[in-house]
Each structure stands twice: as C-alpha cells, then as structure tokens.
C-alpha positions as CSV (number, residue, x, y, z in Angstrom):
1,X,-9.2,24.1,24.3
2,X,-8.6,20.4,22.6
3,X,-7.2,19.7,19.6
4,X,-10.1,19.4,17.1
5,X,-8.7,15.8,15.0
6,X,-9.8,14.8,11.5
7,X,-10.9,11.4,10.4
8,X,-8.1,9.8,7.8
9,X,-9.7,9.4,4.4
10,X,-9.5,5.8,3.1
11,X,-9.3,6.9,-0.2
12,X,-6.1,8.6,0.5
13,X,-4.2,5.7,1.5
14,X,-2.3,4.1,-1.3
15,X,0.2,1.2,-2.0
16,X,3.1,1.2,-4.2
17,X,5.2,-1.7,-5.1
18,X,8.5,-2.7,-6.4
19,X,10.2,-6.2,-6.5
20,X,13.5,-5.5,-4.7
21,X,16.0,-6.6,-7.0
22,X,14.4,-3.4,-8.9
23,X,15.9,-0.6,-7.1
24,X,16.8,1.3,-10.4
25,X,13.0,1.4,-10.7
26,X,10.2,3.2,-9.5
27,X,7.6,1.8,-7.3
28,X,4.2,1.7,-8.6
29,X,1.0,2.0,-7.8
30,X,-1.9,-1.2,-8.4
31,X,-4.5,0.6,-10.2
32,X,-8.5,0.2,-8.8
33,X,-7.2,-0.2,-5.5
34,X,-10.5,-0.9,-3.4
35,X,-9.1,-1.9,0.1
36,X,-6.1,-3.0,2.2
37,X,-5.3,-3.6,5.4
38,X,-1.3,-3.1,6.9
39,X,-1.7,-5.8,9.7
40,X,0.9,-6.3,12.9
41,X,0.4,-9.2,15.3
42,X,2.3,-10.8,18.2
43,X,1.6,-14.1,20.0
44,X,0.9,-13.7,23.4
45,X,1.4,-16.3,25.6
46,X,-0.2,-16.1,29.3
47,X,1.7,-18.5,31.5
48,X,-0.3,-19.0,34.9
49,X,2.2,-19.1,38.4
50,X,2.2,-19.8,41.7
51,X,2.4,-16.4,42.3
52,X,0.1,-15.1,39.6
53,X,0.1,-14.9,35.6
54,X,3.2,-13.5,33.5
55,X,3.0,-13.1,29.9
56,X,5.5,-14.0,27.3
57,X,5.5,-11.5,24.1
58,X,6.5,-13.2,20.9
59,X,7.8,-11.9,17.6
60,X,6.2,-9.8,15.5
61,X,3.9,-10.6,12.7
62,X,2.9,-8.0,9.7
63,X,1.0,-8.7,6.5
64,X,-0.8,-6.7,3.8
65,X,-4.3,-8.0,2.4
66,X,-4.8,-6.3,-1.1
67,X,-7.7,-6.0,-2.8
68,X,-7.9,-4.4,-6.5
69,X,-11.0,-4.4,-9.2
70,X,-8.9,-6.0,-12.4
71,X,-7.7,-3.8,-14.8
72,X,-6.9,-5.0,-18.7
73,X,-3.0,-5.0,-18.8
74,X,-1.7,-3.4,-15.7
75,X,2.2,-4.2,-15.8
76,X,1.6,-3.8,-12.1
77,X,-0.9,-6.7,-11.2
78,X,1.3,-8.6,-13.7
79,X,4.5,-8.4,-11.5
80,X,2.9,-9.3,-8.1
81,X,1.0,-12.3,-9.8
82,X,5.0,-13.3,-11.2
83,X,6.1,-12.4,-7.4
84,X,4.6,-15.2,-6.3
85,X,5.3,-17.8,-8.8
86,X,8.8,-16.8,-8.6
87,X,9.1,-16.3,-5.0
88,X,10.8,-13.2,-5.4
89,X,10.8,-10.2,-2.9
90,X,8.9,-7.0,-2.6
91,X,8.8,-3.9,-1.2
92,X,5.7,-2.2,-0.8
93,X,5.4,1.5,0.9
94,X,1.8,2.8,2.4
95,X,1.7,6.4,1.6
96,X,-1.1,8.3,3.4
97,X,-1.7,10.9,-0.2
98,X,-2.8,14.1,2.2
99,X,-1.6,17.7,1.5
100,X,-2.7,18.2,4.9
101,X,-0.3,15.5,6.5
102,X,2.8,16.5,4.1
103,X,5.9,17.2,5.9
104,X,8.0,21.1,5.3
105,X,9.5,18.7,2.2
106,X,6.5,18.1,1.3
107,X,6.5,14.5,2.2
108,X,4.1,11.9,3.0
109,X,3.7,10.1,5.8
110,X,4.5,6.5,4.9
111,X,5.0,2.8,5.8
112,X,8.4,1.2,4.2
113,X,8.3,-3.0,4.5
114,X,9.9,-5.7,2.5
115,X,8.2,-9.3,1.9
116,X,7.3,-12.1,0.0
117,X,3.2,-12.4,-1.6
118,X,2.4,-15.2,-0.4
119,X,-1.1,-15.6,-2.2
120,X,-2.5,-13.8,-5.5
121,X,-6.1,-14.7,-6.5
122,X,-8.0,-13.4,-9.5
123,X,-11.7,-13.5,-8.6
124,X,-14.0,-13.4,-11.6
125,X,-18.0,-13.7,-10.6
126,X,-20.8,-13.7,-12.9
127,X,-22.2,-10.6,-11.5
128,X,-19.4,-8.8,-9.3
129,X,-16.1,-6.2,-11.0
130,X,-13.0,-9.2,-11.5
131,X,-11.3,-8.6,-8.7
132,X,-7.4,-9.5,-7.5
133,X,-6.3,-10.0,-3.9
134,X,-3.4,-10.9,-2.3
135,X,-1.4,-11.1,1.4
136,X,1.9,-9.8,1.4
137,X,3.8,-11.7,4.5
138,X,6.2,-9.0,6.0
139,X,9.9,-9.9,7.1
140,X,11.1,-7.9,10.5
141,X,9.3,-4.5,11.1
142,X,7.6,-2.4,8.7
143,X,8.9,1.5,8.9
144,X,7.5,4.6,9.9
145,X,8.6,7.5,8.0
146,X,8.1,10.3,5.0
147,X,8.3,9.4,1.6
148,X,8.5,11.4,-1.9
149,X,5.9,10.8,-5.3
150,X,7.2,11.5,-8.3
151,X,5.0,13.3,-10.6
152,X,4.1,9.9,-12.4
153,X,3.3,8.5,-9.1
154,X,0.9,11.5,-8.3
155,X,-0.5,10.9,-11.4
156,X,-1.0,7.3,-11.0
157,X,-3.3,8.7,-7.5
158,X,-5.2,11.0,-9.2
159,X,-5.7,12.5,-12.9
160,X,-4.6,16.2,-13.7
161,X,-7.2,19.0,-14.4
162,X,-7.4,18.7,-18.4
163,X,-9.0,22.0,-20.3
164,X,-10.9,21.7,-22.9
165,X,-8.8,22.9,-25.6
166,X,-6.9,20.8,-27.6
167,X,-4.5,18.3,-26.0
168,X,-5.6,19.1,-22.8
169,X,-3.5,22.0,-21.6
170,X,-3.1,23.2,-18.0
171,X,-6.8,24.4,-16.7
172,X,-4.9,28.3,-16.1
173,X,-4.1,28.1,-20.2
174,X,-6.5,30.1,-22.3
C-alpha cells in the first residue's frame, strides 16, 4: 500500500538569524513572522546547433524574501535593519519546528546559509499591520541538515502552557 504523506504546515517553518561575526551568540528568531520564501535559481542558457540544442547550466542563485508584522523594540528587526546599513554578514537557518519531522536527537530538519540583506523596508499603511521585509542574497549553497533549539528559541516559536496560579507554574503543578 503507498505511503500516506502529510502537507508541511507553514506555520511551522521559521527563521533564525545571527550576524556572523556573532558566533558566541545565539541565533534568533524575527518575531510576527508572516511569510518567507527560501529561493534557488540557475540561469539556463539554450544554445541552438547544427545538430540540435545543448544547454549551458549557470551558477546557483539563493535568496530569502522576509516578511514580518512590526513589533515595538525587537533587538532582532533592529540588527537586520543595521545588517544592511553596515553591510555585514548573516547567517540565517530555516528550521521546519515539527515533532513529527525531529530526528532520534531530536533535531529539526533545517536549512543552514550565510549572506548579505540586501534590502530592509519598513512598510507603514494607513489601514494595513506595519510591516518589515527584506531579501537576503545567499553566497554559495544553502545546507541541508538537522539543527538544535534551545529552550529560549522554542520559546521564541511558541509560548509555554501557563496555570493559573500565581506566576504561572507548570500546567501538571497544583
């Protein structure tokens, strides 16, 4: 019998980020992400002969497209904006934030690339959420891998269950 696949939840795809002369840091994540799109492209070139058409493949070509609702003070938006002032270089990861596609380590699946932003636009309409957006011009290949969140990164995805007692607690506290 076929595999039965599931569909990949948007919602579960994240980005992190982390200038690179930062490795002592942790990545972090852009808060109110609302889209993004990991694109790869090569130039093809179709050269017509005599004895039919060959193709010439050229080099690869990745970007990110970001897309965020603004949030008051995120040190996060605040570094990509100064990114791209400064011209300084990032690294950004994709994690796909699935229990169901965790590795044994309990990994997720991930895309590692380093770049430079090449654009960061605040967007502020008169009836629409402020919004930032950005492309992120990859060097060489992006990475295909596993990658670790640290409890403040999980947190970052999503909020813990809070009780209702005092300071929150665990929800299994009484």
């Amino acid at each position: 019998m076929p595999e039965t696949l599931e569909m990949v939840n948007g919602r579960d795809k994240i980005l992190l980020f982390r200038l690179q002369e930062n490795q002592d840091e942790e990545a972090a994540k852009l808060v109110f992400q609302t889209e993004h799109t990991f694109s790869y492209e090569r130039d093809i070139e179709r050269i017509i002969t005599k004895d039919g058409t060959i193709i010439s493949v050229g080099e690869l070509e990745s970007n990110v497209e970001i897309t965020a609702i603004q949030a008051k003070d995120d040190p996060v938006a605040e570094m990509l904006r100064d990114s791209v002032i400064g011209g300084k270089r990032l690294e950004v990861w994709e994690l796909t934030v699935d229990e169901d596609a965790q590795d044994d380590d309990g990994k997720y699946p991930a895309i590692y690339a380093q770049g430079y932003l090449e654009s960061w636009e605040d967007v502020a309409g008169a009836e629409d959420e402020p919004e930032v957006t950005g492309t992120l011009n990859i060097e060489l290949e992006p990475q295909f891998d596993y990658a670790d969140l640290t409890e403040d990164q999980e947190q970052a995805v999503q909020y813990a269950f809070r009780n209702t007692t005092p300071n929150g607690g665990d929800g299994g506290e009484s």
